[in-house]
C-alpha positions as CSV (number, residue, x, y, z in Angstrom):
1,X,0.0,0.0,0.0
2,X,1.2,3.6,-0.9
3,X,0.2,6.1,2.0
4,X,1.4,9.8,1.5
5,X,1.7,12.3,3.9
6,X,-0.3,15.1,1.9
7,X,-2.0,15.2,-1.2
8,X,0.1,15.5,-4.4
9,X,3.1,13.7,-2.8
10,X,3.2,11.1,-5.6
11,X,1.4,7.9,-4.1
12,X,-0.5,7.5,-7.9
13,X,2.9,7.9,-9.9
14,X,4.6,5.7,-7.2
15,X,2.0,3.1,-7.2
16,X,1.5,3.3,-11.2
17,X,5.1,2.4,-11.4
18,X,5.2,-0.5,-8.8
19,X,2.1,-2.0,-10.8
20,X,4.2,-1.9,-14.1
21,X,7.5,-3.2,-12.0
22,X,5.4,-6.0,-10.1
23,X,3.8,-7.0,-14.0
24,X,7.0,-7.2,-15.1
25,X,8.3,-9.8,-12.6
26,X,5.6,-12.1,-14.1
27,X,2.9,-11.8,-11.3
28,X,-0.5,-11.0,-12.0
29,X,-0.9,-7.6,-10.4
30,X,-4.4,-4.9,-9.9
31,X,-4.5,-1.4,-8.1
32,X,-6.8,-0.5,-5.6
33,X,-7.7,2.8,-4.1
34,X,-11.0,2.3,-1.9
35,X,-12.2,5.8,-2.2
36,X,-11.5,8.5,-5.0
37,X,-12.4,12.1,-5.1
38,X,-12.0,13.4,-8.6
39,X,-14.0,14.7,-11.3
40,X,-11.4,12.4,-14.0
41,X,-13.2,9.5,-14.3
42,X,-13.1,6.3,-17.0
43,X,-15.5,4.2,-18.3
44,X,-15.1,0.6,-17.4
45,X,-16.6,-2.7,-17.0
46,X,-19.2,-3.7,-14.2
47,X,-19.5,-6.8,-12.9
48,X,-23.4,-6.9,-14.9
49,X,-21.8,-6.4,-17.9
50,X,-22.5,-2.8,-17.7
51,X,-20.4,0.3,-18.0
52,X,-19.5,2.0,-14.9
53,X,-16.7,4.9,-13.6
54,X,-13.6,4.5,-11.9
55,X,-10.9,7.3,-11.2
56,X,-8.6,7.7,-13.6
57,X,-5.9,6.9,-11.6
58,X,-6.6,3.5,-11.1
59,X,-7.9,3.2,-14.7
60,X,-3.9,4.5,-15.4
61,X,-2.7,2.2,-12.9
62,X,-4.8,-1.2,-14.4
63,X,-3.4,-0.2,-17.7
64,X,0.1,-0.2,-16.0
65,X,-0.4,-3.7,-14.9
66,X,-1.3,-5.1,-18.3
67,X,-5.0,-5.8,-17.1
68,X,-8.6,-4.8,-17.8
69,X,-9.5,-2.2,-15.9
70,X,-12.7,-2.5,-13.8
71,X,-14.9,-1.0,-11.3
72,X,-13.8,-2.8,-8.3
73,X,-10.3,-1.2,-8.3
74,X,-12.0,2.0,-7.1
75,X,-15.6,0.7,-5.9
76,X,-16.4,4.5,-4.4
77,X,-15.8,7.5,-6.3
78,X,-16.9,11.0,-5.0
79,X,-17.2,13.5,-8.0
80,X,-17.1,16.5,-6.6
81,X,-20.3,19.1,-7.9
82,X,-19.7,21.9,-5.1
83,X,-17.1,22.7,-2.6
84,X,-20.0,21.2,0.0
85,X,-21.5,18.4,-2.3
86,X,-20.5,15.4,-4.4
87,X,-22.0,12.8,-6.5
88,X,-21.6,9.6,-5.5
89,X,-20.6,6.5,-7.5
90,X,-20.7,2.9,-5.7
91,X,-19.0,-0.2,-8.0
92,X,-19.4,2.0,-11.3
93,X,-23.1,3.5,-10.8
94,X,-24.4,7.3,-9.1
95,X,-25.8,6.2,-6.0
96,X,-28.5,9.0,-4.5
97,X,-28.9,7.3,-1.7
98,X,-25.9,7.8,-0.6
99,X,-25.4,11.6,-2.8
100,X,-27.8,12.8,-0.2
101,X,-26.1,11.2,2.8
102,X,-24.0,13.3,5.6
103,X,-20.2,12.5,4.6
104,X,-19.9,10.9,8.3
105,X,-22.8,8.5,8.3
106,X,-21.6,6.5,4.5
107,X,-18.8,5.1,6.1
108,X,-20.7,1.8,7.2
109,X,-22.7,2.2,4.2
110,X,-20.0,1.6,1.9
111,X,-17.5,-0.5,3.9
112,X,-18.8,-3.9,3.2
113,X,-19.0,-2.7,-0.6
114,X,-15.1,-1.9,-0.7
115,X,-14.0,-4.9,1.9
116,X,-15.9,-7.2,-0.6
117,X,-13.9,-5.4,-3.6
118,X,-10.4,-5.4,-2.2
119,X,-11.1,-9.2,-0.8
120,X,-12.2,-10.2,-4.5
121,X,-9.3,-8.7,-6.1
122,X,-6.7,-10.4,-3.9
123,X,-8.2,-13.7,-4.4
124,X,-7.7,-13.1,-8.2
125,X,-4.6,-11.6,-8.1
126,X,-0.8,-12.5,-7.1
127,X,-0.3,-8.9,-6.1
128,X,-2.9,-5.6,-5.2
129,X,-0.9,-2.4,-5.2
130,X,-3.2,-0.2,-3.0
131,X,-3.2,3.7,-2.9
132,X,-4.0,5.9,0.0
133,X,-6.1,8.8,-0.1
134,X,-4.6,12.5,1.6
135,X,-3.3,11.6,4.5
136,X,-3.4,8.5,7.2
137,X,-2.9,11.0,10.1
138,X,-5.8,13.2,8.7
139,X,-7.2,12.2,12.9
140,X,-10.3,14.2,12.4
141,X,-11.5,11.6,10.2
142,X,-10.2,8.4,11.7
143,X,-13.5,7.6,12.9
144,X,-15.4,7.0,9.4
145,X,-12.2,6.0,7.7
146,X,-12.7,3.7,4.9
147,X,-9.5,4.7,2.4
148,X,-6.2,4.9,4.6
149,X,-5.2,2.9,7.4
150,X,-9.2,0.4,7.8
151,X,-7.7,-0.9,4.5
152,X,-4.6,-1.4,5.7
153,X,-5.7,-3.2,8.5
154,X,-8.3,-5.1,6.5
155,X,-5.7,-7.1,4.5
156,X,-2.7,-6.9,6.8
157,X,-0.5,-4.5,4.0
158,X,3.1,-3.7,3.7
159,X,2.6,-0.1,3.7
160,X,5.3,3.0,2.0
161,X,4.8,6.1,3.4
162,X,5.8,8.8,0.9
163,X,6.7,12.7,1.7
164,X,7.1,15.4,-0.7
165,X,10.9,16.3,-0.1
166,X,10.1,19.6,-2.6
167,X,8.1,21.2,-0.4
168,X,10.0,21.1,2.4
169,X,9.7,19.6,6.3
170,X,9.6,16.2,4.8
171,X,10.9,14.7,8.1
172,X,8.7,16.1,10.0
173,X,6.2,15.6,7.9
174,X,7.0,11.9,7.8
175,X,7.3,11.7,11.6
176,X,4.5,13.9,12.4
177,X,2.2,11.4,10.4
178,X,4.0,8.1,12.0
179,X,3.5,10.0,15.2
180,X,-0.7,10.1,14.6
181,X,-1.2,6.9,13.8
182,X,-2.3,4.0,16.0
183,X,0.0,1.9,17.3
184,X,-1.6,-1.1,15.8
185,X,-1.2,0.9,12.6
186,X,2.3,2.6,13.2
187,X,3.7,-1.4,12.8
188,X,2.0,-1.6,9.0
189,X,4.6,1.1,7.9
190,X,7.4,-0.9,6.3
191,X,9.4,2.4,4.5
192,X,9.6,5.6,4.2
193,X,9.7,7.3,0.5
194,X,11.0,10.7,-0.2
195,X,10.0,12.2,-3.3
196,X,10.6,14.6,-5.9
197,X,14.2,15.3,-3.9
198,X,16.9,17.9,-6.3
199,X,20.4,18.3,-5.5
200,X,22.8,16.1,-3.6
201,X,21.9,13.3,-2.0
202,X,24.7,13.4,0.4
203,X,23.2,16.3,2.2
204,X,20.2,14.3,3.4
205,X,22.3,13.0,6.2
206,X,22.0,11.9,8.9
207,X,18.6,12.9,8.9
208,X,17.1,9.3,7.4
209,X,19.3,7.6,10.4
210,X,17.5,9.7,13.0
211,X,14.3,9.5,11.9
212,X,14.8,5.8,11.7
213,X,15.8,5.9,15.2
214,X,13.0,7.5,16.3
215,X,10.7,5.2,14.2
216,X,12.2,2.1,13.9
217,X,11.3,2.8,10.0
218,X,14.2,3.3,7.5
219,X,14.0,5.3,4.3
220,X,14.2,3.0,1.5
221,X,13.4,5.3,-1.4
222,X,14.4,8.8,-2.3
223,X,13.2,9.7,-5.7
224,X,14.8,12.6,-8.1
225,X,12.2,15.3,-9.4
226,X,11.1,14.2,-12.3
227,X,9.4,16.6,-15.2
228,X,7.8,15.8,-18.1
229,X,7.3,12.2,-17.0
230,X,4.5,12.0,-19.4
231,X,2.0,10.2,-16.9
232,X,-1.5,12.4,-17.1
233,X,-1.8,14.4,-13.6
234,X,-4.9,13.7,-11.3
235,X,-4.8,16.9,-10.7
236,X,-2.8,18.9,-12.9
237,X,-4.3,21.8,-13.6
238,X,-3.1,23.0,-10.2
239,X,0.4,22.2,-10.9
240,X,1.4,25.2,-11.2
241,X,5.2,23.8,-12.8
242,X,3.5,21.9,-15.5
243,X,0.3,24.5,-16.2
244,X,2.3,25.8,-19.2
245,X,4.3,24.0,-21.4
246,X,6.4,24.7,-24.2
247,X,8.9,22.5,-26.4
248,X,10.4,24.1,-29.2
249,X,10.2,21.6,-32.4
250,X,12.6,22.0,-35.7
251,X,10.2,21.9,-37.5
252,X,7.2,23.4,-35.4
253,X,6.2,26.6,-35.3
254,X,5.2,27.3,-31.4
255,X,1.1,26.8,-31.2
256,X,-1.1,28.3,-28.1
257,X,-3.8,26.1,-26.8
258,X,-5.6,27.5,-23.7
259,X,-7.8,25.0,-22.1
260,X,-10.6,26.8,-20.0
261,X,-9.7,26.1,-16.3
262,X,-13.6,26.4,-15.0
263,X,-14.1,25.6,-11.4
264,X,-15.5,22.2,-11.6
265,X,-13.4,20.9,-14.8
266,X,-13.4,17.1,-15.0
267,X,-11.2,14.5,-16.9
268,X,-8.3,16.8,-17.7
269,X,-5.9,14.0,-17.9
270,X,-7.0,13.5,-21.7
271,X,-5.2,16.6,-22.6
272,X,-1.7,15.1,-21.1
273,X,-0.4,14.1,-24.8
274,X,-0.9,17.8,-25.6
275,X,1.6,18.6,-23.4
276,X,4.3,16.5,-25.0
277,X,3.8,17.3,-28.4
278,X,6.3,19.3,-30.4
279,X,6.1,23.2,-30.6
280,X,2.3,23.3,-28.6
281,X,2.2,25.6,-25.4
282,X,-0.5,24.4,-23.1
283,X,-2.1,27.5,-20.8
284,X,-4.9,26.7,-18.4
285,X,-6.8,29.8,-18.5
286,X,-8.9,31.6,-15.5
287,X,-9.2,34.9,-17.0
288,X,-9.2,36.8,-20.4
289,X,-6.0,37.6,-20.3
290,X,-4.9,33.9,-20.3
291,X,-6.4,33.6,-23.5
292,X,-5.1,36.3,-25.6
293,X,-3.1,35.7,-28.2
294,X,-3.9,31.9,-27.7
295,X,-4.5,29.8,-31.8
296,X,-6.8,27.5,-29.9
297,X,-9.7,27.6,-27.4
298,X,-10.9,24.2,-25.7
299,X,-13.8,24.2,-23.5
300,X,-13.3,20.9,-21.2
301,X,-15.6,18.8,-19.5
302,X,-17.6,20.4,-16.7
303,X,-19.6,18.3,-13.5
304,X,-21.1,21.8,-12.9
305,X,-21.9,22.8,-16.7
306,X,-24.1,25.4,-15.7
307,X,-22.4,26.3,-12.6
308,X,-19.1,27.0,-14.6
309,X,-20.9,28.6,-17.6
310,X,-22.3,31.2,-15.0
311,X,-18.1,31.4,-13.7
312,X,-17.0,31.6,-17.3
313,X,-19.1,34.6,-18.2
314,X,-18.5,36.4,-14.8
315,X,-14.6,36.6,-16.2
316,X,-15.7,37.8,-19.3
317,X,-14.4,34.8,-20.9
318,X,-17.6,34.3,-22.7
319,X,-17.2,37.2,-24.6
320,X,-13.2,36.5,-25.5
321,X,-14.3,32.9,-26.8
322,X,-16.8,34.1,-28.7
323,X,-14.6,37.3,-30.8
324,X,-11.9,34.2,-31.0
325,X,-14.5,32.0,-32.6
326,X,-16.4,35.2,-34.7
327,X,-11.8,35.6,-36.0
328,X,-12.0,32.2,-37.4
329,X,-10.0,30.5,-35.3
330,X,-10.3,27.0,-33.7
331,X,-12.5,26.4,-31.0
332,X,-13.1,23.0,-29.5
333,X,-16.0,22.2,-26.8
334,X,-16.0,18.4,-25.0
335,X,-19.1,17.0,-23.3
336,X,-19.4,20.1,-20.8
337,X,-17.8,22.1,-23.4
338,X,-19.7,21.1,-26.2
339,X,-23.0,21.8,-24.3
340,X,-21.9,25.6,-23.5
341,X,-21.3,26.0,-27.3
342,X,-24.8,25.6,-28.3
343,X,-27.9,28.6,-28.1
344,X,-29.9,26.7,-24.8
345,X,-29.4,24.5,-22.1
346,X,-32.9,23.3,-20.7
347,X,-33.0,21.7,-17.1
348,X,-36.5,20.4,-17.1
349,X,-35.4,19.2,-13.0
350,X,-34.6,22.4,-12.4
351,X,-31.4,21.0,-10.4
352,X,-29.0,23.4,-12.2
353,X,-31.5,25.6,-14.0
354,X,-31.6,27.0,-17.3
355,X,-28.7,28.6,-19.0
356,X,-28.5,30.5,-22.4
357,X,-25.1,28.9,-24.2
358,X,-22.6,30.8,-26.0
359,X,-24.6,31.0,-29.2
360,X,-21.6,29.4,-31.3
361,X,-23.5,26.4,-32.2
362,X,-27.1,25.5,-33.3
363,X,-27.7,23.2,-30.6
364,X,-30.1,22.6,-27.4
365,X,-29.1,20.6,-24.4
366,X,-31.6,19.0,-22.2
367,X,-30.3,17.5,-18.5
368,X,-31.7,14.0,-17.9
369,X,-31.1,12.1,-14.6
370,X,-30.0,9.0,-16.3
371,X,-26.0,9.6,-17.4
372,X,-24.8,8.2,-20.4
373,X,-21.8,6.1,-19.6
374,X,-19.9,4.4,-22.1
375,X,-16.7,4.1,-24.3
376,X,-17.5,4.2,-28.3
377,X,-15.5,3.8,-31.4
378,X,-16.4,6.4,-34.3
379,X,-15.2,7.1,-37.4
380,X,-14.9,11.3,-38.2
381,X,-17.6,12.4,-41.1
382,X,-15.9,15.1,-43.4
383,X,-15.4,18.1,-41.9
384,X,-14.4,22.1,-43.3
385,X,-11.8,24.2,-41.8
386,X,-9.2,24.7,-38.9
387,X,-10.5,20.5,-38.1
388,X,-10.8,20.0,-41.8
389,X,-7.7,16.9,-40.7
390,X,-9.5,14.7,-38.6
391,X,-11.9,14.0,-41.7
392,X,-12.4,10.2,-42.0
393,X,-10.3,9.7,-38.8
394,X,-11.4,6.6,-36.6
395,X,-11.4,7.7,-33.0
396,X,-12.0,5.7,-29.4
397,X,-12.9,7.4,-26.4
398,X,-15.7,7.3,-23.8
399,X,-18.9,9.3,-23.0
400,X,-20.1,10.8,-19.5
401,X,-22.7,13.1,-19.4
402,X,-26.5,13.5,-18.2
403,X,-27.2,15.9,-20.7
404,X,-28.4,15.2,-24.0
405,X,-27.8,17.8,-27.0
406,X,-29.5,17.9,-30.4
407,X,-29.4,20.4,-33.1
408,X,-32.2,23.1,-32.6
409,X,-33.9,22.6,-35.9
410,X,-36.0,26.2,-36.1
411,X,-32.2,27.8,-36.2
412,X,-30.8,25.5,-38.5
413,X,-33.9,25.1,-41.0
414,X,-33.3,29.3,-40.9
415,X,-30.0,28.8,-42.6
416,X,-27.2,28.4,-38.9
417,X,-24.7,25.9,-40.9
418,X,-24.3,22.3,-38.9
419,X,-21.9,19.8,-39.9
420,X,-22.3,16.7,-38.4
421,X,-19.3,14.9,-37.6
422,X,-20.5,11.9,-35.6
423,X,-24.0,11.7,-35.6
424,X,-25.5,12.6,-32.1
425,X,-22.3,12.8,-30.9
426,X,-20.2,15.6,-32.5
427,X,-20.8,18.5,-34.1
428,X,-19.5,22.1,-36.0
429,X,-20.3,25.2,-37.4
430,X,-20.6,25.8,-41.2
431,X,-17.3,27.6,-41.4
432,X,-15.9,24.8,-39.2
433,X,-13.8,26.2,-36.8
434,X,-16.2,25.8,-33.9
435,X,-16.6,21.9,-33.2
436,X,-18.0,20.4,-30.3
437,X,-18.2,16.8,-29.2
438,X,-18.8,14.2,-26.3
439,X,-16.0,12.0,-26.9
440,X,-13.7,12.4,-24.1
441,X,-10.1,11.1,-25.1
442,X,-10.0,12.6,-28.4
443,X,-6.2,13.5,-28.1
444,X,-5.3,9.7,-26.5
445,X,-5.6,8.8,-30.3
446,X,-2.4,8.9,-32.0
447,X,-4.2,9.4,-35.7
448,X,-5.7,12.3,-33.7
449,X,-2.0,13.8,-32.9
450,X,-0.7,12.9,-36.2
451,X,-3.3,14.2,-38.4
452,X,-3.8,17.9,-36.3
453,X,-0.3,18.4,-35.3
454,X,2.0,15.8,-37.8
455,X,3.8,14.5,-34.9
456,X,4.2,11.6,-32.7
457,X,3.9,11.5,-29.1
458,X,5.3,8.5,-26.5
459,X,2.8,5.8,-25.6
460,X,1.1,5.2,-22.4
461,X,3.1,1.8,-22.6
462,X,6.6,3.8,-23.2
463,X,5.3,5.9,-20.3
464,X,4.7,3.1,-18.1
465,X,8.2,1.5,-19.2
466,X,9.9,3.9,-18.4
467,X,8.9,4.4,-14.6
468,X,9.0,0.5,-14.4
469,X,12.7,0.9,-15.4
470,X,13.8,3.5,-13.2
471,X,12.5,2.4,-10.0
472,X,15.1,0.0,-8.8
473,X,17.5,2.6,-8.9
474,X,15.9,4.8,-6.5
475,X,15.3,2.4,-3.9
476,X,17.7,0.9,-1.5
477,X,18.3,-2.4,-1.8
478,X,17.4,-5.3,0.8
């Protein structure tokens, strides 16, 4: 099990890696993280036969292992709508019940769901690589644990406990955190990890020998700072060191994408091979400003479309999308995005209420309360302008989204162009610069990348590789 002790210290790119390593030694391997809160979510098998969610973490870290990811490697995922509510997903499906529950009182709720999950998975597997959550020592909600140290204990693991060295006060992070726990649970940490250390090793000392002393635990990792790694961020739009990105290409001239950074964004890890392609700088953009200047717009996925369309106009970014759009330049809207595009969004539940769009498509979005969940193949109708490339391009990808968006037919049969790129799935405007779509994953395609951009970016697999590769030498041996 990989425990940190804060988010962001690197317990999904350390457990990604050990999934790959452990694969690699010929065992049969599957993550695990009991309890996700993200809005980046895959589409998965369910035990029905059904499509369900899972964080994208562990659908990264399944990949990683060589195995079919599915929802029992993250049976509860909280998708955050609000900074006081989230949706809740139990073993792939939303879960009211439990969406309408105080945070404290799902705890026993859930715990049978997750014990059964993490039991099934180690009866089918050689090896279950198992990520924490925030913090073991987070003591204010030790009681309704159901993440950290309750799985731990469940299965008896061999836990790392990793510290971001970067920060600073990794010691005492490490120490504080050992400190917290249990002693029941203090015996279940078997190393301690430093990550993301820069500069010379040699000045760590003798701090790992006196922490050992105090702990009884000795440091058996430190791992370098590594940039550009190429693994998509859970939560990288808030990394401030990788928000832009720039690499000049020979034969690239230097291309501006901002991505809208709304408040409730989801699934931004499908724009990671964007930021390791060739001559492309990658802005997450807040306010006008940000966008200036930019050769493309993208309008991301939303949990909150309506909530975040309200945000986008109060910057005034409605208005700068809409003169970048009226220039002829590209503009690109997925699932949340695409639904902001169109003239209306209708809320007939009146749970998010209704929204005029942004007027740059002839489309209407009703909200429904069954979500589409699901991962497609389609192949690209012909399209004209800045997308004219992805014409007759086969593309995979997945769909999640309640609403439902079709062309509004009195504006179209008065002459607003539509092209239809993937029927009820993708559209753009008659000049084609605007396109919108619900196909999340769009830029995970290589054709994608080659046929927009000409160039090739490392695989997933190369990106797995690699970590697998480099993790022996950063930890101590036996």
């Amino acid at each position: 099990m990989v425990l940190g002790t804060s988010s962001g210290a690197g317990k999904s790119w350390l457990a990604t890696a050990l999934c790959r390593w452990y694969a690699r030694q010929g065992f049969r391997v599957a993550p695990f993280k009991a309890q996700n809160m993200s809005n980046n979510a895959r589409v998965v098998p369910r035990p029905d036969g059904g499509n369900g969610e899972i964080g994208s973490a562990q659908y990264f870290q399944a990949l990683a292992a060589g195995v079919e990811p599915d929802v029992r490697m993250n049976p509860l995922l909280l998708k955050p709508e609000a900074d006081t509510r989230s949706q809740v997903v139990l073993l792939g499906e939303v879960d009211e019940r439990l969406t309408a529950m105080p945070w404290r009182e799902r705890s026993a709720q859930v715990w049978p769901v997750i014990a059964d999950a993490l039991d099934a998975l180690r009866a089918e597997y050689d090896v279950v690589v198992i990520e924490g959550a925030g913090s073991p020592a987070e003591i204010n909600l030790a009681a309704s644990d159901v993440v950290n140290m309750r799985v731990a204990r469940h299965c008896q693991a061999h836990c790392l406990l990793v510290a971001d060295i970067d920060r600073g006060g990794a010691f005492a992070h490490l120490y504080g955190t050992w400190a917290l726990l249990a002693a029941q649970d203090r015996v279940l940490i078997q190393g301690f990890v430093l990550n993301k250390f820069r500069g010379d090793a040699a000045l760590l000392a003798p701090a790992p020998e006196m922490l050992q002393q105090l702990t009884g635990v000795p440091v058996v990792a430190t791992i370098p700072m590594v940039h550009d790694h190429g693994l998509p961020e859970e939560d990288g739009v808030f990394d401030d060191r990788s928000s832009v990105c720039a690499v000049a290409g020979a034969s690239h001239g230097l291309r501006t994408i901002a991505i809208i950074a709304y408040p409730r964004i989801s699934n931004l890890d499908e724009f990671q091979p964007l930021k390791n392609v060739p001559g492309v700088r990658l802005v997450w953009a807040r306010a006008v400003a940000d966008v200036g200047g930019a050769d493309w717009i993208i309008l991301p996925g939303s949990k909150a479309t309506i909530a975040d369309l309200l945000w986008l106009r109060a910057q005034g970014l409605d208005a700068a999308v809409a003169r970048h759009a009226q220039a002829g330049r590209p503009v690109l809207g997925i699932c949340g995005g695409l639904q902001m595009l169109g003239e209306s969004l209708v809320d007939p539940g009146d749970v998010q209420g209704n929204q005029p769009g942004l007027g740059l498509l002839p489309l209407v979005t009703g909200f429904e309360p069954v979500k589409t969940v699901r991962r497609v193949t389609h192949r690209l109708g012909m399209l004209e302008g800045p997308w004219h490339g992805l014409s007759g391009v086969t593309v995979e990808g997945y769909e999640i989204h309640q609403g439902q968006t079709m062309p509004y037919q009195a504006m179209v049969h008065a002459g607003a162009g539509l092209q239809t790129a993937i029927a009820s799935v993708a559209w753009a405007n008659q000049p084609g610069n605007v396109l919108g779509c619900y196909l999340h994953g769009l830029f995970e395609n290589a054709s994608v990348i080659e046929a927009l951009f000409g160039a090739d970016v490392p695989s997933l697999d190369a990106v797995f590789a690699r970590m697998a590769e480099q993790l022996p030498r950063w930890f101590e041996p036996d």
